[in-house]
C-alpha positions as CSV (number, residue, x, y, z in Angstrom):
1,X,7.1,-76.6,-23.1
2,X,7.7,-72.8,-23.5
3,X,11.3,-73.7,-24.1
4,X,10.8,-75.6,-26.8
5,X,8.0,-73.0,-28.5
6,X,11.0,-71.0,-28.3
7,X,13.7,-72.9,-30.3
8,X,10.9,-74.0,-32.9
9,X,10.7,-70.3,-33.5
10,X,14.6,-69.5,-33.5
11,X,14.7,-72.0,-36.2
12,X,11.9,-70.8,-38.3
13,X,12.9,-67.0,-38.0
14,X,16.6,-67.9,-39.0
15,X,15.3,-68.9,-42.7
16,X,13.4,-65.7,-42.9
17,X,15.7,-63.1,-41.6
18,X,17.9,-62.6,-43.7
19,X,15.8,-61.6,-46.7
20,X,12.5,-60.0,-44.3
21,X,15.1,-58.1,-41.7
22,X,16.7,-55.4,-44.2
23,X,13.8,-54.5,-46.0
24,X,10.8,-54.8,-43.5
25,X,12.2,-55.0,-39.9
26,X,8.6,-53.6,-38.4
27,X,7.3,-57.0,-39.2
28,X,8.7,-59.2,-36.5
29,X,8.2,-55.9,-34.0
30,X,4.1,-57.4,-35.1
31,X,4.6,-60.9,-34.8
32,X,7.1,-61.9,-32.1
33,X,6.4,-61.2,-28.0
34,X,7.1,-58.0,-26.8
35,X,10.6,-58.6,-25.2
36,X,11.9,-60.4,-28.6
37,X,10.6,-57.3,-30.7
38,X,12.3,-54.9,-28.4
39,X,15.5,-56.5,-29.4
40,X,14.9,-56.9,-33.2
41,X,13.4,-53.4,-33.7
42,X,16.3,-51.5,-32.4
43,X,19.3,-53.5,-33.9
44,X,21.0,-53.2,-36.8
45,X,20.6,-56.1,-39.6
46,X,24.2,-57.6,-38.6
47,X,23.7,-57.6,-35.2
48,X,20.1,-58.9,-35.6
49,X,21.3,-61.7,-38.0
50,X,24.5,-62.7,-35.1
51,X,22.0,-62.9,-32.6
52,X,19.4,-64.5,-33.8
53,X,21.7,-67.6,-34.3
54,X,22.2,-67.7,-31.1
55,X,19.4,-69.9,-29.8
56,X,17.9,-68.0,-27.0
57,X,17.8,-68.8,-23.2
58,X,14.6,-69.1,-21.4
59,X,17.1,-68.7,-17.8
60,X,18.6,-65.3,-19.3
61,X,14.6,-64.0,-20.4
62,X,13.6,-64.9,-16.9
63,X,16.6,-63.8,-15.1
64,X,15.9,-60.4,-17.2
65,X,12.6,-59.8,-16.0
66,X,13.1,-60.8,-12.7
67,X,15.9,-57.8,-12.7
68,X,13.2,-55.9,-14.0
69,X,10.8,-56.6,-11.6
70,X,13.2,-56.5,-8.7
71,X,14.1,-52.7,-10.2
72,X,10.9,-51.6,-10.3
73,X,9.9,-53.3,-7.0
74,X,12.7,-51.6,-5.9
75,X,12.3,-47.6,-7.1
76,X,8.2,-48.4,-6.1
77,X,9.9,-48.8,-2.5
78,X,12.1,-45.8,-2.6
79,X,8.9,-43.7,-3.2
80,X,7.0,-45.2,-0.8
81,X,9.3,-44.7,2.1
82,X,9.9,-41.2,0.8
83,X,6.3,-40.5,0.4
84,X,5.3,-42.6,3.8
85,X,8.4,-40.4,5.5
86,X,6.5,-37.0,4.4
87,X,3.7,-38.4,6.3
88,X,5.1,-38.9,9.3
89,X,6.5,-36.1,9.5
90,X,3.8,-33.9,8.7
91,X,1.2,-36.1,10.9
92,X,4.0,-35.6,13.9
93,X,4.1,-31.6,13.1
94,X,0.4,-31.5,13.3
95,X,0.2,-33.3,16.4
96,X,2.6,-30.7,17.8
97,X,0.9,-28.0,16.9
98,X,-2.6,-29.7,18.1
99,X,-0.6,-30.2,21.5
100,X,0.6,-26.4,21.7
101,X,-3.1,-25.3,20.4
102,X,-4.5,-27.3,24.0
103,X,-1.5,-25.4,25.9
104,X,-2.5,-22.6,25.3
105,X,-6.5,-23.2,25.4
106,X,-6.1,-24.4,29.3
107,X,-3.8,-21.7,30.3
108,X,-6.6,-19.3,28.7
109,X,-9.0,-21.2,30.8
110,X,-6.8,-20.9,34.0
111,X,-6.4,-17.4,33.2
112,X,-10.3,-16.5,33.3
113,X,-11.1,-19.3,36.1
114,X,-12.9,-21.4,34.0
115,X,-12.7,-24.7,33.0
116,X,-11.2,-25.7,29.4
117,X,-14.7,-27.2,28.2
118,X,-18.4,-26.1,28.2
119,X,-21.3,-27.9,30.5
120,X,-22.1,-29.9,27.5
121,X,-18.3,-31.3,26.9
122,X,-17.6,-28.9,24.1
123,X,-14.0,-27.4,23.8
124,X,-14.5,-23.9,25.1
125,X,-13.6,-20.9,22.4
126,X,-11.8,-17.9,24.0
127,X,-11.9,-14.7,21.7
128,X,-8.3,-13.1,22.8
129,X,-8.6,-10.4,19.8
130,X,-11.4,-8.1,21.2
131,X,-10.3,-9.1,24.7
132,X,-6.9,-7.6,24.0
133,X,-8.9,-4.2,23.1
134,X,-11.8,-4.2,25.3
135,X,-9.7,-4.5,28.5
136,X,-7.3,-1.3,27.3
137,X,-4.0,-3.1,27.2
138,X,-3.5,-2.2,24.0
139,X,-3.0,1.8,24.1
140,X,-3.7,4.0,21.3
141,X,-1.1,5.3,18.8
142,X,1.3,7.4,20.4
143,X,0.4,10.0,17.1
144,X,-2.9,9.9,17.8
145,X,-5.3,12.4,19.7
146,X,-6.8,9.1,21.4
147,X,-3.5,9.2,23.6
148,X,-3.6,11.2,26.7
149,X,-0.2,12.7,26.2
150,X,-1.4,14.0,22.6
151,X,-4.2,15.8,24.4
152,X,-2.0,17.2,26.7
153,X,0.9,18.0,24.2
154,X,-1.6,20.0,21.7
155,X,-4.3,21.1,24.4
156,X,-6.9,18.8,22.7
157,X,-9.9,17.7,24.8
158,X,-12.0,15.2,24.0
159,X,-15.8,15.6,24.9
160,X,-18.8,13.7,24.9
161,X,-17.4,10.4,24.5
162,X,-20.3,7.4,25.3
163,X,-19.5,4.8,27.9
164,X,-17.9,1.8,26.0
165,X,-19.4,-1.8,27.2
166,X,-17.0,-5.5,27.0
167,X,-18.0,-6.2,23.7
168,X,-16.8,-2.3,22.3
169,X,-20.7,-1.0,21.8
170,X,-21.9,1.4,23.5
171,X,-23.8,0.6,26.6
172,X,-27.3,1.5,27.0
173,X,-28.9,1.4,30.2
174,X,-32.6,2.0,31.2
175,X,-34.1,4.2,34.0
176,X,-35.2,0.9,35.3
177,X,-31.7,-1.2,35.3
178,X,-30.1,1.9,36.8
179,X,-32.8,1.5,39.7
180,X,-32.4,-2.0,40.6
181,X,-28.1,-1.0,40.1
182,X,-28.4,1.6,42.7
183,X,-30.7,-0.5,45.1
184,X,-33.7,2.0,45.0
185,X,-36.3,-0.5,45.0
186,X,-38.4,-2.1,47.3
187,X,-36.9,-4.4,50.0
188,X,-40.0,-6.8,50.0
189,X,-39.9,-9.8,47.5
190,X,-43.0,-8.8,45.8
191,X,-41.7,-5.8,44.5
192,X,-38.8,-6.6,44.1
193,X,-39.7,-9.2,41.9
194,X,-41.9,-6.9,39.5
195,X,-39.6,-4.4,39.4
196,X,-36.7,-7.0,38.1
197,X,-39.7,-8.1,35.9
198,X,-40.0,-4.6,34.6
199,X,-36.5,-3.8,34.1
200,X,-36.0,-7.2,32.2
201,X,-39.4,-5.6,29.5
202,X,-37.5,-2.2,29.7
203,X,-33.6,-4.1,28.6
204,X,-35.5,-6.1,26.0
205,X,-36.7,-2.9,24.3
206,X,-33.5,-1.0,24.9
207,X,-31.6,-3.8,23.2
208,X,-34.6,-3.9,20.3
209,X,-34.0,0.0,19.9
210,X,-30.1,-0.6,19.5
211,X,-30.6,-2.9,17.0
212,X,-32.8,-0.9,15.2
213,X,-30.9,1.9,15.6
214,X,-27.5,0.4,15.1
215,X,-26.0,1.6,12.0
216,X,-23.8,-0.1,9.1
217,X,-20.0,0.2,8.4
218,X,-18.8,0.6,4.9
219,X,-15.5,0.7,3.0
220,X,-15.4,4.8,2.2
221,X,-12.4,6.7,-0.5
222,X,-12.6,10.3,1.0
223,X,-10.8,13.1,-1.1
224,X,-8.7,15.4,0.9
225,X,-7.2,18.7,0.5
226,X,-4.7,20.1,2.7
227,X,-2.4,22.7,3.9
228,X,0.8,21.0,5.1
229,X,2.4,24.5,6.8
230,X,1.4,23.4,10.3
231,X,2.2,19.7,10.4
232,X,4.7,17.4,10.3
233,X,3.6,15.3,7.1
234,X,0.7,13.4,6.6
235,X,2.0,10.0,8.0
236,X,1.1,9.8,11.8
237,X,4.2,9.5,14.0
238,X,4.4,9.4,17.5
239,X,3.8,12.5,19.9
240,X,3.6,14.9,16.3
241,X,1.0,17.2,15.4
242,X,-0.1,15.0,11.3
243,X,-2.6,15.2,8.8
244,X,-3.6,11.6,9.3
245,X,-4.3,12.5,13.1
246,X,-6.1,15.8,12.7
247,X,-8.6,13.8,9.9
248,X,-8.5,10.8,12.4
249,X,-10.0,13.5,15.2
250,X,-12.4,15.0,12.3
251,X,-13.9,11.4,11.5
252,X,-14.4,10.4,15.3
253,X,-16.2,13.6,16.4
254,X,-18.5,13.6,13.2
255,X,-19.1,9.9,15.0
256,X,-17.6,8.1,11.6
257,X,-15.2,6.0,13.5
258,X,-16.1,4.5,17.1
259,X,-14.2,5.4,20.3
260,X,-13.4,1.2,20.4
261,X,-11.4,1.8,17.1
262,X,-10.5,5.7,18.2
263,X,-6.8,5.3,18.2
264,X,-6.1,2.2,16.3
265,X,-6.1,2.8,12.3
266,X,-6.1,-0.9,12.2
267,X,-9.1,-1.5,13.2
268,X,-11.0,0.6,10.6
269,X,-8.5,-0.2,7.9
270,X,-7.1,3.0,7.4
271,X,-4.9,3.6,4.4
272,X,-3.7,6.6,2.1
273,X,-2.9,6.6,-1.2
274,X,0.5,9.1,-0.8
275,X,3.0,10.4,2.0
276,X,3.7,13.7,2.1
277,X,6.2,15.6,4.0
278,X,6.4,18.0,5.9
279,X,5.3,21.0,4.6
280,X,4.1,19.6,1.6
281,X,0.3,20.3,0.6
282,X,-2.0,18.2,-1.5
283,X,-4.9,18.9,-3.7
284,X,-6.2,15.6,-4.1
285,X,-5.3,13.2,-2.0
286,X,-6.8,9.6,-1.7
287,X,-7.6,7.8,1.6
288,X,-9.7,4.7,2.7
289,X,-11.3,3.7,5.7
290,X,-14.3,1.6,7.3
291,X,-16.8,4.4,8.4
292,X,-20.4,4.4,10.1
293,X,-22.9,5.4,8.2
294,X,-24.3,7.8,10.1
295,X,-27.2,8.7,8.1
296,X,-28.4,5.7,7.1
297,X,-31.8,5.9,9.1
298,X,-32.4,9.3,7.9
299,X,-31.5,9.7,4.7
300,X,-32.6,6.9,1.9
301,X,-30.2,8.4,-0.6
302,X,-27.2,6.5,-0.6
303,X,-25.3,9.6,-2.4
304,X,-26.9,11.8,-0.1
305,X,-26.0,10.1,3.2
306,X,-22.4,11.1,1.7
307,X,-22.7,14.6,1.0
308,X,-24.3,14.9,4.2
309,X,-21.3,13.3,6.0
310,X,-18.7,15.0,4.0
311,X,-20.2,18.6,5.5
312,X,-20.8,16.8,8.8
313,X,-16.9,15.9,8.9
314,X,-15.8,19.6,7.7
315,X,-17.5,20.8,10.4
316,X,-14.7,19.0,12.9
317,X,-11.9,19.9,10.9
318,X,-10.0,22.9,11.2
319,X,-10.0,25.3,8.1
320,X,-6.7,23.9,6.7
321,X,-8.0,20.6,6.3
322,X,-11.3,19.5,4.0
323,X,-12.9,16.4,2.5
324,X,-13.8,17.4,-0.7
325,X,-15.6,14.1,-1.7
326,X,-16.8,10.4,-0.1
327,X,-17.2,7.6,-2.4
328,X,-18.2,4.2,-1.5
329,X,-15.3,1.1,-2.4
330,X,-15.3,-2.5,-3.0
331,X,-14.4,-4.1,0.5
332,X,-10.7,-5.1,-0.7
333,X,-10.0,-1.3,-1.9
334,X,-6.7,0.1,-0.3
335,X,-6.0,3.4,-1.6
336,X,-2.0,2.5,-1.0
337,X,-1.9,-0.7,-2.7
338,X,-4.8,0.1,-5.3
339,X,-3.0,3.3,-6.6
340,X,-1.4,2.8,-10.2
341,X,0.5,6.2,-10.4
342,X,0.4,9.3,-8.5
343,X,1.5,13.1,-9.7
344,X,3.3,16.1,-7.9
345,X,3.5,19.4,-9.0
346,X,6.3,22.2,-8.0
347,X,5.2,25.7,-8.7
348,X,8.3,27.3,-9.0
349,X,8.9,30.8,-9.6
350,X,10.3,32.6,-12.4
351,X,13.1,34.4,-10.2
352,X,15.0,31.2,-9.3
353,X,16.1,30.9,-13.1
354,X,17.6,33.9,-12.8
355,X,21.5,34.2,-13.5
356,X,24.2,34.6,-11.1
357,X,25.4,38.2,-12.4
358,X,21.7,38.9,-12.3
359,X,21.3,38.1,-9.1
360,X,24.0,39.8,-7.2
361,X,22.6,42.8,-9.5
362,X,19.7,42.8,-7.3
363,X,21.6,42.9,-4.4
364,X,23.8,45.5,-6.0
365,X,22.5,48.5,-3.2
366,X,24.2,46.9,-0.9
367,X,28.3,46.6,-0.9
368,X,28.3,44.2,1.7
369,X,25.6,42.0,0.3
370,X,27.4,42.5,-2.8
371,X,30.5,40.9,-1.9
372,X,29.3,38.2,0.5
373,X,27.3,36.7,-2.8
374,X,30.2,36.2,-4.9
375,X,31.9,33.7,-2.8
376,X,31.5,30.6,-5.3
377,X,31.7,28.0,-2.4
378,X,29.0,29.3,-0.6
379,X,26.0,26.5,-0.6
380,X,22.5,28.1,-1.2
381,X,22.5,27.2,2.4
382,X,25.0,29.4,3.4
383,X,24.0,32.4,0.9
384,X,20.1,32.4,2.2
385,X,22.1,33.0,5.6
386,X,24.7,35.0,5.1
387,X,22.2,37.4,3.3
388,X,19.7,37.2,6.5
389,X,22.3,38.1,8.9
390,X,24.1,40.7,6.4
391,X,22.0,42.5,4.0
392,X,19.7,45.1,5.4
393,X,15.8,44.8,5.2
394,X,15.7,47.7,2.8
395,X,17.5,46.1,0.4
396,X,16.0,43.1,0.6
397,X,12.7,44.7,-0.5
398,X,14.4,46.3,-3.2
399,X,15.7,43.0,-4.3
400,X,12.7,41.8,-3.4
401,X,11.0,44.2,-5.9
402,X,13.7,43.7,-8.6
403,X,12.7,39.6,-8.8
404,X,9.5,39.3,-8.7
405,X,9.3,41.4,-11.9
406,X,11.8,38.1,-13.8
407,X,10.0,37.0,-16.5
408,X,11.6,33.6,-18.1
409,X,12.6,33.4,-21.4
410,X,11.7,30.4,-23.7
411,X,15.6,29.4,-24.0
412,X,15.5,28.8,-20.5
413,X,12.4,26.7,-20.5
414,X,13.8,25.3,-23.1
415,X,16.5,24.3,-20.8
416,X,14.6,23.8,-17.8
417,X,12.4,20.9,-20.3
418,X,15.8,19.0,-21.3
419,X,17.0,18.7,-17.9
420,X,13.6,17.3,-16.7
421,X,13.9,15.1,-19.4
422,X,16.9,13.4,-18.1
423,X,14.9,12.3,-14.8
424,X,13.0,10.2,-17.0
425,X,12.6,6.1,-17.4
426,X,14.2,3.8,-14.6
427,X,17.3,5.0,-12.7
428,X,18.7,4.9,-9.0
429,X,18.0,8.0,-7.0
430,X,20.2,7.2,-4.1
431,X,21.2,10.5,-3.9
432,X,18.1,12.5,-4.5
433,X,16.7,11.0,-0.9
434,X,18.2,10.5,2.8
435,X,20.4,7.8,3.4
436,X,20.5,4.8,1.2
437,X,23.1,3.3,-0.6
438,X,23.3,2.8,-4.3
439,X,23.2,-0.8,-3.4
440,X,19.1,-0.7,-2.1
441,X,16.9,-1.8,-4.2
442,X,14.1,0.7,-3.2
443,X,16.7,3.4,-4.7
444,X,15.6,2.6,-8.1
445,X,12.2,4.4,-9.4
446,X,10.6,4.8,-12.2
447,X,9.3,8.4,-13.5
448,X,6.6,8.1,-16.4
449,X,7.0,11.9,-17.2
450,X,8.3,15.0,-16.0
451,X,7.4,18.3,-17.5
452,X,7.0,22.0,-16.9
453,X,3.8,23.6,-18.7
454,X,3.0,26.8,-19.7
455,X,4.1,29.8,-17.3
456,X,1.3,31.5,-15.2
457,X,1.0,35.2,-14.1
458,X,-0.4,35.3,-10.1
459,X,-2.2,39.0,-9.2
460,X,-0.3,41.1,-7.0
461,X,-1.3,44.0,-4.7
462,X,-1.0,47.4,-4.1
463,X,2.6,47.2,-3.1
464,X,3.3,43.6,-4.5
465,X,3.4,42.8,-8.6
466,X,2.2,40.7,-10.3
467,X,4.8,37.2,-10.2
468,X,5.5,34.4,-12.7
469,X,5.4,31.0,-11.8
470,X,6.4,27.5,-14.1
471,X,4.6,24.7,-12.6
472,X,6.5,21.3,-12.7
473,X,4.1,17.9,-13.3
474,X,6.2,14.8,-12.1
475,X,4.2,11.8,-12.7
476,X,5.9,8.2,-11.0
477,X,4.7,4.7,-9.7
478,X,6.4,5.8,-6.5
479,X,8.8,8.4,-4.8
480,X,11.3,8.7,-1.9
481,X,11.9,11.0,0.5
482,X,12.8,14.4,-1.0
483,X,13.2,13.0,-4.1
484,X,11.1,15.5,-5.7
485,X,12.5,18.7,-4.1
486,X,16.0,18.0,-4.7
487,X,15.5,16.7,-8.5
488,X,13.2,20.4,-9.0
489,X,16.7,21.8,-7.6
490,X,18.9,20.1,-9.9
491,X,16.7,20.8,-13.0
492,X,16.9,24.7,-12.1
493,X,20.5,24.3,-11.6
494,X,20.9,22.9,-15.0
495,X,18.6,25.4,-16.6
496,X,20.7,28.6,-14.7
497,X,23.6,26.9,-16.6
498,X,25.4,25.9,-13.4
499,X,25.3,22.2,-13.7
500,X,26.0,20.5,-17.2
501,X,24.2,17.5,-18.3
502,X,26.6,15.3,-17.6
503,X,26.5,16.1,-14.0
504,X,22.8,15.8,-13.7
505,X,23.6,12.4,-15.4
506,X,26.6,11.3,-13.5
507,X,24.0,11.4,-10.0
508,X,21.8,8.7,-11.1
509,X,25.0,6.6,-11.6
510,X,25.3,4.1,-9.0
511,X,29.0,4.7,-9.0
512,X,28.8,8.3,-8.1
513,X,28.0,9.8,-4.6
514,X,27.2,13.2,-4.4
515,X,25.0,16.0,-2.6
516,X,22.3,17.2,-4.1
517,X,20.0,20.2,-2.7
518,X,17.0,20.4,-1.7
519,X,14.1,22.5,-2.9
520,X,11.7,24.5,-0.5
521,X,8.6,22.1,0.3
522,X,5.9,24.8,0.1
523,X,6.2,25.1,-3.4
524,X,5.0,20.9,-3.5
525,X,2.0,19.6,-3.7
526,X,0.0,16.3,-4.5
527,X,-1.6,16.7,-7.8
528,X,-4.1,13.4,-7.8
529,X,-3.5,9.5,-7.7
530,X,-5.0,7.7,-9.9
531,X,-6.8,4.1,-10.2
532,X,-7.2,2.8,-13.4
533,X,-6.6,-0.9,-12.4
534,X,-9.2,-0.7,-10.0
535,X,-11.8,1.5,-12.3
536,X,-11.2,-1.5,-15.5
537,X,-11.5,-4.7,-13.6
538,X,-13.7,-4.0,-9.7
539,X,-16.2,-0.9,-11.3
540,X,-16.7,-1.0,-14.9
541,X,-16.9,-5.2,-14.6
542,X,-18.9,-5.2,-11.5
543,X,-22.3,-5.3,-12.8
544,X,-21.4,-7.8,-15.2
545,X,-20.8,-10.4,-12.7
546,X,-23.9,-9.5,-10.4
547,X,-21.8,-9.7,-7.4
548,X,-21.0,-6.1,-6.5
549,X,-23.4,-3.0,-6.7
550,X,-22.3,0.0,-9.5
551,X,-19.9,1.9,-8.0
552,X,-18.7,5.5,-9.0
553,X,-15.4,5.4,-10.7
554,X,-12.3,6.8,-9.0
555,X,-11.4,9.9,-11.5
556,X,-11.8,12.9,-10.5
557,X,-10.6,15.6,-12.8
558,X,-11.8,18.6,-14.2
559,X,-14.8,19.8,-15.3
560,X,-14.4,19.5,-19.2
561,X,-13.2,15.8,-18.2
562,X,-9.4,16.8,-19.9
563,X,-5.9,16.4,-18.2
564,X,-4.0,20.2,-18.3
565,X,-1.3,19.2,-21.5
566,X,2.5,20.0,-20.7
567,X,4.4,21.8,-22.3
């Protein structure tokens, strides 16, 4: 029957073809099945007239869709084994970790001689973090005073410390439990009986006073200021005296970090928001911590439970070392990660742009000192030696004298402003820092501005004058090692006249490899990070969304609320 629908059709479409075909070929794409208007719609007029001549055949539409169907049936296959494959093999990798999961459950259980489930057939939980603290086999950082050998290395003792329970709080014991501990009650049952009755009232009100008197922990930004003459940076290394240990010793004697987390900056999630080096000072640097709010019975102020800690922290620091300022955080706040850009600033001194001739001039008074500085290889190295070990203290006050009266002149700034100016935008610093290749990745920085301002006049004594100094703002996402210092020393070289541009240029190439000196690191320090990010989106947006409390923003800067322009 359908094959004879079909041939009625070829014979009735043959008569209208030709004429409907050139003109109107949508119409039979409306009017025949779906498989025949496939085939008319997308031939030519020629080939559609040849082939619809051809009377069709109901085996060859058949056999087509059976293809069809067999194709599709096929590729639906394909992705089912694929997809049914990914099953297996995830269902099999979850099994294996399942079976690793119980391994290691039972041989926890072994471990602790108990059995793998609780009385009521539940899986039993074993907590291996705080047991890996409480029990001490984890010691302290080898940097911090928490160690015993930092103790003994720097003579620091550690007093009062409170007698740390299993679950790292601070055990409190009654007159009562210490009584029935020491066997000091009565032998007879009676009284033996009340007196465990008593000292079970007396530990149900100790552990009701703990509670109450337990106090919160919250995510603190402290402002330090430092002097880095006496350490070894501010990075805590093992068995060296740092910054980030002395504050660490501050914080636990004010009692703003516990003895359990004494030793492990981990634990209070300790971060910083720049390293210095040694040497190196800082004026504002950012750090960030989980602290104890020590106060928080005593003071209802929130602002003054910080002021009060700040002072109470000072007091445990030494007098190179102070917290200028606590300010409370968002709980994800990491003063490393947080920070958008941080500034240095060199305060360098007028005498270093000095000429050459000028130079020996000062040294003049003394022949020998006289000739030993006009050797041209000598490395400033070598000179700062050779006039230690040759020049006699007299003239080296005389020079002295003769130096510190240098005034610089504007062409030199001038100078001393181009050659910064060169450091700026995106280069590779692989030889401003200690060993890396050209080929690191991390060699390549990126230096927003660099720029000396306005020279500054320091008071002198009776028998010292007056000296000039230039400070040098450097403002960066990031720096290396002694990258700072030794690209202060090639912009003074450059604005002495002793280097040429094209030197200072040729360094950042990664084709070049060449020594570059290093500036002293007491002239350095860390100007102030800032968090602009983290002001825009977690404070000012906070009480928008109802989810956080108003925070204080992250800025501080002067008084009249204006950066210091350079010059």
């Amino acid at each position: 029957m359908y094959a004879s629908r079909v041939r009625c059709l070829n014979r009735h479409l043959s008569s209208l073809l030709p004429e409907l075909l050139p003109s109107h070929p949508s119409i039979l794409a409306h009017r025949l099945p779906s498989h025949h208007s496939r085939l008319y719609t997308h031939q030519s007029t020629a080939q559609s007239n040849l082939f619809i001549h051809q009377p069709f055949s109901t085996q060859a539409i058949m056999a087509d869709d059976d293809n069809n169907n067999n194709s599709s049936a096929s590729a639906n296959d394909d992705g089912n084994n694929k997809k049914g494959n990914k099953q297996r093999k995830a269902s099999k990798w979850q099994a294996l970790k399942k079976k690793k999961k119980e391994q290691k459950r039972k041989k926890l259980a072994a471990a602790n001689g108990v059995t793998d489930t609780t009385p009521d057939g539940k899986k039993r939980k074993f907590n291996t973090w705080n047991k890996k603290y409480d029990e001490g086999s984890v010691t302290p950082h080898e940097g911090s005073f928490a160690h015993p050998e930092m103790q003994k290395l720097f003579d620091v003792k550690i007093v009062g410390e409170d007698v740390v329970s299993e679950g790292g709080e601070t055990d409190v014991k009654s007159d009562a439990e210490k009584k029935v501990e020491d066997g000091t009650t009565e032998s007879s049952a009676a009284a033996t009986e009340g007196s465990v009755t008593e000292a079970t009232a007396t530990t149900e009100a100790s552990a009701t006073s703990v509670d109450t008197d337990k106090v919160p922990k919250r995510k603190l930004a402290c402002l330090v200021s430092f002097l880095g003459s006496n350490y070894s940076g501010f990075q805590i290394n093992s068995l060296t005296k740092s910054l980030h240990a002395e504050i660490e010793l501050g914080l636990y004697r004010a009692g703003l970090i516990s003895k359990s987390n004494f030793g492990h900056p981990n634990k209070y999630s300790w971060s910083n928001s720049a390293r210095t080096d040694k040497g190196v000072h800082a004026a504002a640097q950012v750090c960030s911590f989980k602290g104890e709010m020590i106060y928080h019975h005593e003071i209802d102020d929130f602002a003054k439970q910080l002021d009060a800690m700040r002072e109470k922290v000072n007091e445990c620091l030494p007098d190179d070392v102070r917290i200028l300022d606590f300010e409370r955080v968002t709980r994800t706040f990491c003063a490393r990660t947080s920070r958008d850009k941080v500034r240095y600033q060199y305060m360098v001194p007028s005498f270093l742009f000095c000429s050459p001739d000028e130079a020996r001039k000062a040294f003049a008074a003394d022949d020998v000192g006289a000739a030993s500085l006009t050797d041209k290889k000598m490395t400033p190295m070598e000179a700062s030696i050779r006039v230690q070990d040759d020049v006699s203290p007299d003239v080296i006050k005389a020079a002295r004298a003769e130096l510190l009266n240098y005034r610089v002149s504007q062409e030199t700034l001038q100078r001393l402003r181009d050659g910064l100016k060169l450091f700026e935008g995106t280069h590779s610093f692989h030889n401003y820092t200690r060993r890396m290749g050209a080929d690191n990745a991390s060699a390549t920085r990126y230096i927003l501005k660099f720029a000396p301002l306005e020279p500054v006049l320091v008071p002198g004594s009776e028998d010292q004058p007056e000296t000039q100094w230039v400070p040098v703002q450097v403002t960066g996402q990031s720096f290396l090692l002694n990258q700072i210092r030794k690209m202060i020393s090639a912009a003074v070289d450059h604005a002495r006249g002793v280097v040429s541009t094209e030197r200072v240029t040729q360094s950042m190439s990664k084709d070049c490899r060449m020594k570059v000196n290093v500036a002293p690191a007491q002239g350095l320090f860390l100007d102030r990070s800032f968090f602009e990010l983290y002001n825009k989106h977690k404070v000012t947006n906070a009480p928008k969304h109802g989810n956080q409390p108003e925070l204080e923003m992250l800025d501080w800067v002067e008084e009249d609320e204006k950066e210091i322009p350079a010059a």
